[in-house]
C-alpha positions in Angstrom: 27.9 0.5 -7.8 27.3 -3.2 -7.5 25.7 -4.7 -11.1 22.1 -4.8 -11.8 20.0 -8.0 -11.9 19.3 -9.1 -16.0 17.2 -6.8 -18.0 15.6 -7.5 -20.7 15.6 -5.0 -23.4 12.6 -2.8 -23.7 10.5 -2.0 -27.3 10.6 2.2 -28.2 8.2 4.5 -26.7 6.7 4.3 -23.6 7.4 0.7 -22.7 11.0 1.4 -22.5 10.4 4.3 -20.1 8.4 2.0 -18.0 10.9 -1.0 -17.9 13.6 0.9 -16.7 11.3 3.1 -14.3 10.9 -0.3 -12.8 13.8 -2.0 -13.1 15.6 1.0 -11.6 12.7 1.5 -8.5 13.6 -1.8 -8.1 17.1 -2.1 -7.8 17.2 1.1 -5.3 14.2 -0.7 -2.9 15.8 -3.9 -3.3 19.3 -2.4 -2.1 21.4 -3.2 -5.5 21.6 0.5 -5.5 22.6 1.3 -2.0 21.7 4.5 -0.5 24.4 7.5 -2.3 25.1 5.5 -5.2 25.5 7.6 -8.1 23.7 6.1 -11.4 25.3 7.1 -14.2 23.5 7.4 -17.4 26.2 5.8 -20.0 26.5 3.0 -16.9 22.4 2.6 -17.0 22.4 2.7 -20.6 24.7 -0.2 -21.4 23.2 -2.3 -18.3 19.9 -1.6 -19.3 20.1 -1.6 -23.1 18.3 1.6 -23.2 18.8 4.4 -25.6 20.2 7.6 -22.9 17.0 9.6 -23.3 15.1 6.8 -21.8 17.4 6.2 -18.6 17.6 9.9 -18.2 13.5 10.0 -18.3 13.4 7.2 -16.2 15.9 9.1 -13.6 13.5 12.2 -13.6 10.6 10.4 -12.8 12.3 8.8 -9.8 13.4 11.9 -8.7 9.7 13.2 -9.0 8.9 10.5 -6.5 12.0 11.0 -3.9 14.0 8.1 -4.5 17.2 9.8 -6.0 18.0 13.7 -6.0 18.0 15.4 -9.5 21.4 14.6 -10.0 20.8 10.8 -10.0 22.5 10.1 -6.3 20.0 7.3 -4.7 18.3 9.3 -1.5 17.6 6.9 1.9 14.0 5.8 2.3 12.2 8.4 5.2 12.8 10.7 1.8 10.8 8.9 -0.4 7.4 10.1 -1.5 4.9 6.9 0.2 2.0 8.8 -1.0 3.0 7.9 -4.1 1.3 4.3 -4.5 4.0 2.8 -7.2 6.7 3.9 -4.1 4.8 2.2 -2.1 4.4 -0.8 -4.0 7.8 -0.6 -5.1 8.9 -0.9 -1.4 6.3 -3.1 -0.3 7.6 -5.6 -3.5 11.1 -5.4 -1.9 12.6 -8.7 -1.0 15.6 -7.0 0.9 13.4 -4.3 2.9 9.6 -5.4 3.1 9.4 -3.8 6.2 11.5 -0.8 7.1 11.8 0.7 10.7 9.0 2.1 11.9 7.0 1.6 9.0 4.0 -0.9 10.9 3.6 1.9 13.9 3.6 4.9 11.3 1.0 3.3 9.2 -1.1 2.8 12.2 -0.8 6.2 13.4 -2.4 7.4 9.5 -5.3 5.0 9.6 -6.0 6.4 13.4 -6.1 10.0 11.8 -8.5 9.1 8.9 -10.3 5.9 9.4 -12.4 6.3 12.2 -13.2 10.1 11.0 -14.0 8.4 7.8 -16.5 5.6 9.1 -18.0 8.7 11.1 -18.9 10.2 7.7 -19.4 6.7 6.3 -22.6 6.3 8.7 -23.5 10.1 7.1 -23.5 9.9 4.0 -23.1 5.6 2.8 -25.7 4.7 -0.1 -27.0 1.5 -0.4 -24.3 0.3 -2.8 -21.5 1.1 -0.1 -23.9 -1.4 2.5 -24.0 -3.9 0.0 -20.1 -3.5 -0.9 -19.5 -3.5 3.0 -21.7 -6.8 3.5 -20.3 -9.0 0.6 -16.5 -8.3 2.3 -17.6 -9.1 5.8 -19.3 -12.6 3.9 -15.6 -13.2 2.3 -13.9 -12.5 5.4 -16.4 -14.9 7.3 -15.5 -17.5 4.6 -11.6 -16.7 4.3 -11.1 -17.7 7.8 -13.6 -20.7 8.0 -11.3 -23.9 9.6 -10.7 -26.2 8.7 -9.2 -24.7 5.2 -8.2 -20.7 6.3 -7.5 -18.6 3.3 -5.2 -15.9 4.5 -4.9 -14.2 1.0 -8.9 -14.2 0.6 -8.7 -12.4 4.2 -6.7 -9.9 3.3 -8.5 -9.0 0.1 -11.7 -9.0 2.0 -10.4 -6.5 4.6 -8.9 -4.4 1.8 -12.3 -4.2 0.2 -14.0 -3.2 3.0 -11.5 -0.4 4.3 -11.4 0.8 0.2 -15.5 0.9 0.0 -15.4 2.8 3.6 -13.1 5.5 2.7 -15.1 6.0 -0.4 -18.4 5.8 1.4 -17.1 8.9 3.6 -18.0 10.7 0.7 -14.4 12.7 1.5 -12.4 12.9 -2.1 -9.0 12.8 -0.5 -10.2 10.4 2.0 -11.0 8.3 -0.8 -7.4 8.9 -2.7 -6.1 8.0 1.0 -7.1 4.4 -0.4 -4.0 4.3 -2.6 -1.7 4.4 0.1 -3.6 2.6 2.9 -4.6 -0.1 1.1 -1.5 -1.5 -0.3 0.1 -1.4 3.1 -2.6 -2.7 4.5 -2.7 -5.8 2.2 1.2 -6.2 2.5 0.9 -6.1 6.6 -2.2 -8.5 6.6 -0.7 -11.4 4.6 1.7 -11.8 6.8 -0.5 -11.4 10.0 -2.9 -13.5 8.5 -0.5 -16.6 7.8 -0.2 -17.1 11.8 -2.1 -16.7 15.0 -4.3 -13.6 15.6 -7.5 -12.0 16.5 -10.3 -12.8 14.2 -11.0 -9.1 12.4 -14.7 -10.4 11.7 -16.6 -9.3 15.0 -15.0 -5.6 14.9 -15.8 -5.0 11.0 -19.1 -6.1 11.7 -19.6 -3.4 14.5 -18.3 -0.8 12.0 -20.9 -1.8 9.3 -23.5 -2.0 12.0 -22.9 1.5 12.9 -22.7 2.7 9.4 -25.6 0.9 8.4 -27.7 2.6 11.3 -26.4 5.9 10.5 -24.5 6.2 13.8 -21.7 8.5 13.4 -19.9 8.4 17.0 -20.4 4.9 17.1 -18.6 4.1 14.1 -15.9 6.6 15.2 -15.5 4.5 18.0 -16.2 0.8 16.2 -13.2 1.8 13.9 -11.0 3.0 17.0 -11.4 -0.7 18.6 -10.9 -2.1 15.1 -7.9 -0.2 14.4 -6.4 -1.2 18.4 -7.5 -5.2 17.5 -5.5 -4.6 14.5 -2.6 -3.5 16.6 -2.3 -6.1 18.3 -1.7 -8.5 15.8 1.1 -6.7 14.5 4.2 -8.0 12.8 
């Protein structure tokens, strides 16, 4: 097992769970614990500087999330749980694998399953606070890529508000949790899209608030469909 990166020690309680939950996710995402490793507790426990209940609580909870099996042997990534948003973030947070194979086209294929079926109920069932949350991130957007001073960061916050205040304004509950998993990806993919050349996102997400705003289910359906292949496009 190759060593960890410095740790430092943790207080009692449940901030020392949460440092080595972390530095643990971290190391296995990062690839200082390559795929099979074994982590051993008394190992763990002198890296870490953690008493052995701690790493052995830590190593439960990462096997509740799929990253190592129950006897603490690090699992490869397709079994991770990425409905899970800190596995998501954990991954997305990776320096060594930011972007594992396959992982752009699969989050496309999820937001093609739920987001244009979410603006659809959107247009059904949006309240004037979901307008007004969908207006003020088409503004940022319209400012975030205003020349001669583009702020690809502001961009990507304003998309993720919109797409968060959509899902919520489908009035669907696990459309709505869908958020955690969307949206962090989402974020990760449009820094990096937004930092170079690509298609502005300002006219589609207008169309999709348009529709919403007029109550016109198919046609958001649709607006979000043509979003979602403009989006594609621009791909990594």
């Amino acid at each position: 097992m190759t060593s960890s990166p410095p740790v430092p020690h943790a207080r009692a309680g449940r901030d020392a769970h949460r440092t080595a939950v972390e530095v643990l996710a971290r190391g296995i995402a990062d690839g200082t614990y390559a795929i099979g490793t074994q982590l051993q507790l008394a190992v763990l426990t002198a890296q870490l500087g953690a008493a052995e209940p701690v790493i052995g609580g830590a190593l439960h909870a990462l096997a509740s999330k799929g990253l190592v099996t129950t006897a603490g042997v690090v699992r490869p990534q397709p079994e991770w749980n990425l409905l899970d948003s800190d596995v998501l973030r954990w991954l997305l947070t990776s320096g060594a694998t930011p972007w594992p194979d396959g992982f752009i086209s699969d989050l496309h294929e999820l937001r093609r399953a739920v987001e244009p079926s979410a603006a659809a109920l959107a247009a059904q069932h949006r309240s004037a606070d979901d307008l007004s949350a969908l207006d003020q991130a088409l503004t940022v957007m319209a400012a975030a890529q205003q020349t001669p001073d583009p702020d690809p960061a502001l961009a990507a916050r304003a998309d993720a508000a919109f797409h968060t205040t959509l899902l919520a304004a489908s009035g669907n509950r696990f459309f709505a949790h869908l958020a955690r998993v969307i949206i962090p990806a989402l974020t990760a993919r449009n820094r990096k899209v937004h930092a170079g050349p690509h298609h502005s996102p300002l006219p589609a997400h207008t169309e999709v608030a348009a529709c919403v705003r007029e109550r016109d289910a198919d046609g958001a359906y649709t607006a979000m469909l043509e979003l979602l292949d403009v989006s594609q496009r621009d791909d990594p």
